[in-house]
C-alpha positions as CSV (number, residue, x, y, z in Angstrom):
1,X,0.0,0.0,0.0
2,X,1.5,3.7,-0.7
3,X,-0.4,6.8,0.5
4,X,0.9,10.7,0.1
5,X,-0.2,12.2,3.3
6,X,-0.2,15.9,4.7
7,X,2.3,17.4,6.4
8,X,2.0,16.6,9.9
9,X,0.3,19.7,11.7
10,X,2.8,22.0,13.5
11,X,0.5,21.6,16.8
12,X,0.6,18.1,17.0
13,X,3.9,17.6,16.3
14,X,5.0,20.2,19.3
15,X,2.8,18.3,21.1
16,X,4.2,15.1,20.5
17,X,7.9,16.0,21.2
18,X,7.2,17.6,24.7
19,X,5.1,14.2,25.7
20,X,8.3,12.4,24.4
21,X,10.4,14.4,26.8
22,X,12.2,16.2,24.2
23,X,13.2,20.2,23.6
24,X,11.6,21.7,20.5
25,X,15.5,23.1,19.8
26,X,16.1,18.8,19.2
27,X,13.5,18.7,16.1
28,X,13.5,22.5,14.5
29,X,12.6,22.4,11.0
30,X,12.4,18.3,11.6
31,X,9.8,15.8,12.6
32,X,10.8,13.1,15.0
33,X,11.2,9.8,13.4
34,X,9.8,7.5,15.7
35,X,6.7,9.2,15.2
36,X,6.2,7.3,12.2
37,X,3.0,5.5,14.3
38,X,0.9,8.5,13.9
39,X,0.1,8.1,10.5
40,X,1.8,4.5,9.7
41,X,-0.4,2.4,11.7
42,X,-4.0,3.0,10.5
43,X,-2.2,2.1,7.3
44,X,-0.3,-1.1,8.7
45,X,-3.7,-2.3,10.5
46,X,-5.2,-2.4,7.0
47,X,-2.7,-3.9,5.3
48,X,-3.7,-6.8,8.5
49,X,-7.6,-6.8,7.2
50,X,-7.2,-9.7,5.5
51,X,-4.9,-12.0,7.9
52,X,-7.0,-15.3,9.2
53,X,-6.3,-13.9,13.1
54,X,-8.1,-12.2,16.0
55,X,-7.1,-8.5,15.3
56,X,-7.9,-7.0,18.5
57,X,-5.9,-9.7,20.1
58,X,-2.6,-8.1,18.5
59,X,0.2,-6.9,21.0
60,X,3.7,-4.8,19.5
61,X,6.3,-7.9,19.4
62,X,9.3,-5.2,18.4
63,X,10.4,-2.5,15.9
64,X,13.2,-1.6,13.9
65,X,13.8,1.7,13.2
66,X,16.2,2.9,10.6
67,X,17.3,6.6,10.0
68,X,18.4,7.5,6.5
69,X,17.5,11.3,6.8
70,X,15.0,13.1,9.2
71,X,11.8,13.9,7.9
72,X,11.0,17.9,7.1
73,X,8.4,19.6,9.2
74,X,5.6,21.0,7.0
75,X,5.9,18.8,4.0
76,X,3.6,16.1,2.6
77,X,4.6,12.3,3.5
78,X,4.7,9.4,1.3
79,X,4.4,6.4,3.1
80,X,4.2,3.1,2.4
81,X,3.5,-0.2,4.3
82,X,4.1,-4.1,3.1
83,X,3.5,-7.6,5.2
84,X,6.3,-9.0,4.3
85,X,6.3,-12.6,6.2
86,X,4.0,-14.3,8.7
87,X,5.5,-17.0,11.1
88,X,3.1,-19.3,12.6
89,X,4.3,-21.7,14.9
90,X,0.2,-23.1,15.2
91,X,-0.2,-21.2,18.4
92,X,1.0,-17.5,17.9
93,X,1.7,-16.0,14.6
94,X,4.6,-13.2,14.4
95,X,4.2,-11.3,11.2
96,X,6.5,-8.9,9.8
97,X,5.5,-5.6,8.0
98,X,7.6,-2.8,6.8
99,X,6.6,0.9,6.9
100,X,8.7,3.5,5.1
101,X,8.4,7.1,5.5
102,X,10.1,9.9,3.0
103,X,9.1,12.8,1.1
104,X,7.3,12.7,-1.9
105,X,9.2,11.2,-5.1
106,X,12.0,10.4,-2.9
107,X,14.1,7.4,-1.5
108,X,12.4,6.9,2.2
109,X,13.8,8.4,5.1
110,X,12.7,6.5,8.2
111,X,12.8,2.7,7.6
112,X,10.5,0.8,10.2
113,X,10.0,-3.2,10.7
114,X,7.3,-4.4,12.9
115,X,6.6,-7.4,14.6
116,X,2.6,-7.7,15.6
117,X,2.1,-11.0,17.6
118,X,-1.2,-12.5,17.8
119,X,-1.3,-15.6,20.4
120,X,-4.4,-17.9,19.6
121,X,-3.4,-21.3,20.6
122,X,-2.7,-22.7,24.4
123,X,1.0,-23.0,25.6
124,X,2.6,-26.2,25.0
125,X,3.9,-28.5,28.3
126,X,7.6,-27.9,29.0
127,X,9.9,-25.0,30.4
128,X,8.9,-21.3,30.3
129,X,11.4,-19.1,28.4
130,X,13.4,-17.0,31.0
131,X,12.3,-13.5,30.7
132,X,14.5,-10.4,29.8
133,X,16.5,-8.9,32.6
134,X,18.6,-5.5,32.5
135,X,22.3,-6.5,32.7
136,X,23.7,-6.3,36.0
137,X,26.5,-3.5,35.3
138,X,23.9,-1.3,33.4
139,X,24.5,1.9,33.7
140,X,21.1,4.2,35.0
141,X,20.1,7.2,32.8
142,X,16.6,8.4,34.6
143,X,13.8,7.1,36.2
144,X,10.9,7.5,34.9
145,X,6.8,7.9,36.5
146,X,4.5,6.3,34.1
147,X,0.8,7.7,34.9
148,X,-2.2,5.6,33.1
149,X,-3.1,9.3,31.8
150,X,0.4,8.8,29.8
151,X,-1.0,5.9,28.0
152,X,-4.0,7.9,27.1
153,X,-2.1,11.2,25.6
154,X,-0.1,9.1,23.5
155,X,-3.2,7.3,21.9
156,X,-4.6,11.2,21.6
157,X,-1.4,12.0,20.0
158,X,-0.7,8.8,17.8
159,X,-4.6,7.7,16.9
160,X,-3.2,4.2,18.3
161,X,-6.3,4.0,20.6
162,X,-6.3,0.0,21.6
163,X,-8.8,-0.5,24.8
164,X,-5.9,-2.7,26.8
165,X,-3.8,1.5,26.9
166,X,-6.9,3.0,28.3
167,X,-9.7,0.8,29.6
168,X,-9.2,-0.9,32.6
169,X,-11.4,-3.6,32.5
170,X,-10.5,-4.6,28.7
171,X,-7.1,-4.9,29.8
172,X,-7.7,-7.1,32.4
173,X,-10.0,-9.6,30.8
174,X,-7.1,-9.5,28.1
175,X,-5.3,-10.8,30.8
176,X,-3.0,-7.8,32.1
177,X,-3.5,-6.2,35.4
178,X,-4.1,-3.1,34.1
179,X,-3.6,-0.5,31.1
180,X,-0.4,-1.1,29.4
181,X,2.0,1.2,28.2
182,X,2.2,1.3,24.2
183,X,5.2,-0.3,23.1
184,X,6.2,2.8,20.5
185,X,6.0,5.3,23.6
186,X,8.4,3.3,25.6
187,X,11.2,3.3,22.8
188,X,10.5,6.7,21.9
189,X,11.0,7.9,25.7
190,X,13.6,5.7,25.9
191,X,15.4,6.7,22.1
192,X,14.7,10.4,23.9
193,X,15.8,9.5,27.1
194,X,19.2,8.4,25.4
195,X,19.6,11.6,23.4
196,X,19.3,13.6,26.3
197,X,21.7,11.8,28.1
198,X,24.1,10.9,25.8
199,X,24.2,13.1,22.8
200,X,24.0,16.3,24.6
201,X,20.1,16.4,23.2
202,X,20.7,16.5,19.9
203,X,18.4,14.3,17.3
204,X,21.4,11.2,16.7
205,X,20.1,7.7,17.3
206,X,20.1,6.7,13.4
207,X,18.9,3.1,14.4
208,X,16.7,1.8,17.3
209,X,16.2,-2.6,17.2
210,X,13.6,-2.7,20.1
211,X,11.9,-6.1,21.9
212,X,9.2,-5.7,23.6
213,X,9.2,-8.1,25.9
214,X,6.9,-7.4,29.1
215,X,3.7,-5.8,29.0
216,X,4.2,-2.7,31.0
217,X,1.4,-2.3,33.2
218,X,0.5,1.3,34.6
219,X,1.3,3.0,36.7
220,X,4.4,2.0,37.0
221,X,8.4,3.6,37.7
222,X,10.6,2.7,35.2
223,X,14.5,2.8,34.8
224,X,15.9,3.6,31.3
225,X,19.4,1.9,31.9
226,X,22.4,1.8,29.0
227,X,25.7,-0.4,28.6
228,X,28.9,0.5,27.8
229,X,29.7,1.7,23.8
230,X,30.6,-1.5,21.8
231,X,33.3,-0.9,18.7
232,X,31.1,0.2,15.8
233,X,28.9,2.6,18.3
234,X,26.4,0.1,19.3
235,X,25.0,-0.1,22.9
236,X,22.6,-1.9,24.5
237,X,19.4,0.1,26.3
238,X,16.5,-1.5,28.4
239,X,13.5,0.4,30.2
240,X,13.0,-2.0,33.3
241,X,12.8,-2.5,37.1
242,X,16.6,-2.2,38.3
243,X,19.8,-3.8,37.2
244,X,19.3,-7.4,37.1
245,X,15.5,-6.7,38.2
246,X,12.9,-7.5,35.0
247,X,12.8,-5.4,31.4
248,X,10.5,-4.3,30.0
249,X,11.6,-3.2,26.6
250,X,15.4,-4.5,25.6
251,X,16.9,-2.4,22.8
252,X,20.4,-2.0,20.9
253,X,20.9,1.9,19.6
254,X,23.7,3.3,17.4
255,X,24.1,6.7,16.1
């Protein structure tokens, strides 16, 4: 599917980047490129219409986010979105899409795989998978206070207005103990959180490979935590509990 879209409006996009934690100095003249959700997943959803699966039973597996060139503020979008793959093991299917984001006539800009998950089947006997933890010599950037109200202004913000982010009881007989935090705001506080810290505020992460890979449920206080720069710039980032406590979203980002 390939759509031209308008130029996100100056309003909204000031909005978002002050909910994402950032300065407006980060994204003059630019859009932020992880807010490729706004207007990329109404058009991923329907490019799902026609997968043999419960829709509403979809949860945000992961995302990679590539960074060719940042997007202009006040010019029209052409975006595109493709399924590329669906794995289905006979109890959950992970499918693969690809949304790209440039301007008009152009090579894209901001490259994004996604992983939906849809679980349909009942687990199989045998050992659970040991969940994610944050390393042990992590190093701690900030601590954030998630409020259930932060759920809600990013569905306002991003259209992404799933019941299990804002309504109580449909998260809970989706099994989760409350609302959940969206998976695309906890990389883009965390992508933020990192540019604050890190690159002196400036707009740098050029890729972001994110798992998410523990519901987050609200409210909740959240560590964003980093490792130590590998040789070709890479470094590891989770949003979790503590070093060594549970993660919730486990990350490698370069610039």
């Amino acid at each position: 599917m390939e759509r031209v879209i308008d130029a996100p409006s100056n309003d909204l996009v000031r909005a978002y980047i002050k909910t994402m934690g950032a300065e407006l100095r980060t994204y003059r003249g630019k859009v932020p490129p992880h807010m490729f959700s706004q207007w990329g997943l109404p058009m991923a959803a329907a490019g799902l219409s026609g997968v043999p699966y419960p829709i509403m039973k979809i949860v945000n597996g992961g995302c990679r986010m590539e960074v060719r060139e940042h997007l202009p503020a006040g010019e029209p979008l052409e975006v595109t979105t493709q399924l590329v793959d669906i794995d289905d093991d006979g109890r959950r299917a992970v499918m693969h899409q690809v949304i790209t984001t440039g301007r008009v006539g152009r090579e894209p800009s901001v490259i994004a795989h996604l992983y939906p998950i849809v679980v349909y089947g009942e687990r199989k006997g045998g050992e659970k998978r040991e969940r994610p933890r944050v390393a042990e010599d992590a190093r701690e950037l900030e601590v954030f206070d998630i409020a259930p109200s932060d759920a809600v202004d990013f569905a306002m913000l991003t259209g992404d207005f799933n019941p299990i982010h804002w309504l109580k009881p449909y998260a809970k007989i989706s099994g989760f103990d409350s609302t959940i935090l969206h998976g695309f705001a906890s990389m883009s506080w965390a992508i933020e959180g990192v540019q604050r810290h890190l690159y002196g505020g400036e707009a740098a992460v050029r890729v972001c490979d994110a798992r998410f890979v523990r519901p987050m449920a609200l409210p909740a206080r959240v560590g964003l935590y980093v490792s130590e720069e590998r040789e070709g710039g890479e470094r590891d980032v989770w949003m979790g509990e503590s070093p060594g406590g549970l993660a919730y979203m486990k990350a490698t980002m370069s610039a």
